[in-house]
N, C-alpha and C positions, 0 to 999 in steps of 0.2 A: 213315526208311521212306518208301516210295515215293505210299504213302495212306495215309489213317489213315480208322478208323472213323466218326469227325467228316465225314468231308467227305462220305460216301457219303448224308447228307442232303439236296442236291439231285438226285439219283435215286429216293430212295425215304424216306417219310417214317419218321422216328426210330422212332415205336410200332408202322408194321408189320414194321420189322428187330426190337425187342425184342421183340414177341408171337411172331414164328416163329420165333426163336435163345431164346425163354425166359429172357432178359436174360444167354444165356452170351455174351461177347466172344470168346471161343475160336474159337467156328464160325467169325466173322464173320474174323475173324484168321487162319483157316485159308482160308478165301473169297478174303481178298484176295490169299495169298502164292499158289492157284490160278493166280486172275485173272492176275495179272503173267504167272506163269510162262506160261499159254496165247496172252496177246499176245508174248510176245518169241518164244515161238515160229511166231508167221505171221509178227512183222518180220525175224527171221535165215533169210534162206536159209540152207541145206544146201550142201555143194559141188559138187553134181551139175553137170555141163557145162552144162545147159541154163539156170543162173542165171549164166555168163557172159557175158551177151547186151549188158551194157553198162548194166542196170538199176542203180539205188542202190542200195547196199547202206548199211546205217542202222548209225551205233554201238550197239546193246543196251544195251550196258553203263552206257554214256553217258545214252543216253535214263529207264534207271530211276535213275540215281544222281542226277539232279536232284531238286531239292525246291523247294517254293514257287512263287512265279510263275516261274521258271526251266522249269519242266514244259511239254512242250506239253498246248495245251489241247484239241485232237482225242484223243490217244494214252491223256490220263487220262482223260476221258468216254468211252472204249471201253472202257480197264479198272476202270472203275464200274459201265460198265453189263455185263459178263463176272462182275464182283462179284457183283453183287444177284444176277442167273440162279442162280450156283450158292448163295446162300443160299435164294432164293425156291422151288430143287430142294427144301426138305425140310419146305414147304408145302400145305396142300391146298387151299386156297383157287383155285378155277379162274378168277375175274377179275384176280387179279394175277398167276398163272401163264401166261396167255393173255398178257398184255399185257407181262410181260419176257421173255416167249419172242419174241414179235415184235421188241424192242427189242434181244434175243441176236442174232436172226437177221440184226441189220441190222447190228449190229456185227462179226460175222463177219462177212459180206460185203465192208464197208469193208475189213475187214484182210488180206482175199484177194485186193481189188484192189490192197492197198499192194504186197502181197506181187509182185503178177504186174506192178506196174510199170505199172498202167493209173493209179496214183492217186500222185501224189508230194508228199510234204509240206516242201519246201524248208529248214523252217526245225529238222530234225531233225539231228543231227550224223548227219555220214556217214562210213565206214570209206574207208582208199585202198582202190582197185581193186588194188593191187602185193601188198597185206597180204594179199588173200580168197582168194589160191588157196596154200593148204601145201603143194602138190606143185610151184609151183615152175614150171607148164609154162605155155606159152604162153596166153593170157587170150581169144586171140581168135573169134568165135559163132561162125565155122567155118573150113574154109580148103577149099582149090581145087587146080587141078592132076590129072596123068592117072599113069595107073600107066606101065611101062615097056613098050616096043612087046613083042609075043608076035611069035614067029618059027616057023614050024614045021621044024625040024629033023629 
């Protein structure tokens, strides 16, 4: 697995994860396999034309199957901190709710810049540009050229 509950102890300490999960590992285990899912979805583009623009596109697949120090260390500290948010959702405590919503919001934001290519992490495996498009057509951000003369006949 991609994290485990153990490690989610530099984000958030041990006893305020068991007092709001009630010592279930379940939630917490449902939390993480969220978390993953909502980041790999800002790191995979879509195939919409407008992410052919010559941006990275990141292996996914790649990136969660690592384990250990093999992981990057940005990509797991986003989905730790994507983690806690959606346990800390089924708390009422408004000082730790305030303060992993801010820490949510900032981690969304990173992964919107990966996304849109203002932000590039080098050392992520990346997919060929030849593999991203299934349809096969041409790759490139736009292309040029006129239509044919009109005549009036």
């Amino acid at each position: 697995m991609y994290l485990s509950i153990l490690e989610l102890k530099t984000n958030k300490y041990a006893y305020i994860l068991d007092q709001i999960t009630e010592g279930d590992d379940t939630i917490i285990d449902t939390a993480i396999e969220v978390a993953i899912e909502e980041v790999k979805g800002y790191l995979m583009p879509n195939f919409k034309h407008e992410f052919n623009d010559g941006r990275l596109v990141y292996d996914v697949e790649a990136i969660f199957a690592a384990t250990g120090t093999d992981r990057n260390a940005l990509i797991l500290s986003l989905t730790k901190t994507v983690t806690i948010w959606h346990v800390v959702d089924l708390c009422n405590a408004d000082i730790i709710y305030e303060q992993t919503k801010e820490r949510y919001d900032r981690a969304l934001e990173t992964l919107k810049m990966i996304l849109d290519g203002k932000m590039t992490i080098g050392s992520l495996p990346q997919v060929d540009p030849a593999v991203t498009d299934p349809s096969g057509e041409n790759n490139q951000p736009f292309r040029f050229g006129s239509r044919p003369k009109f005549n009036y006949e």
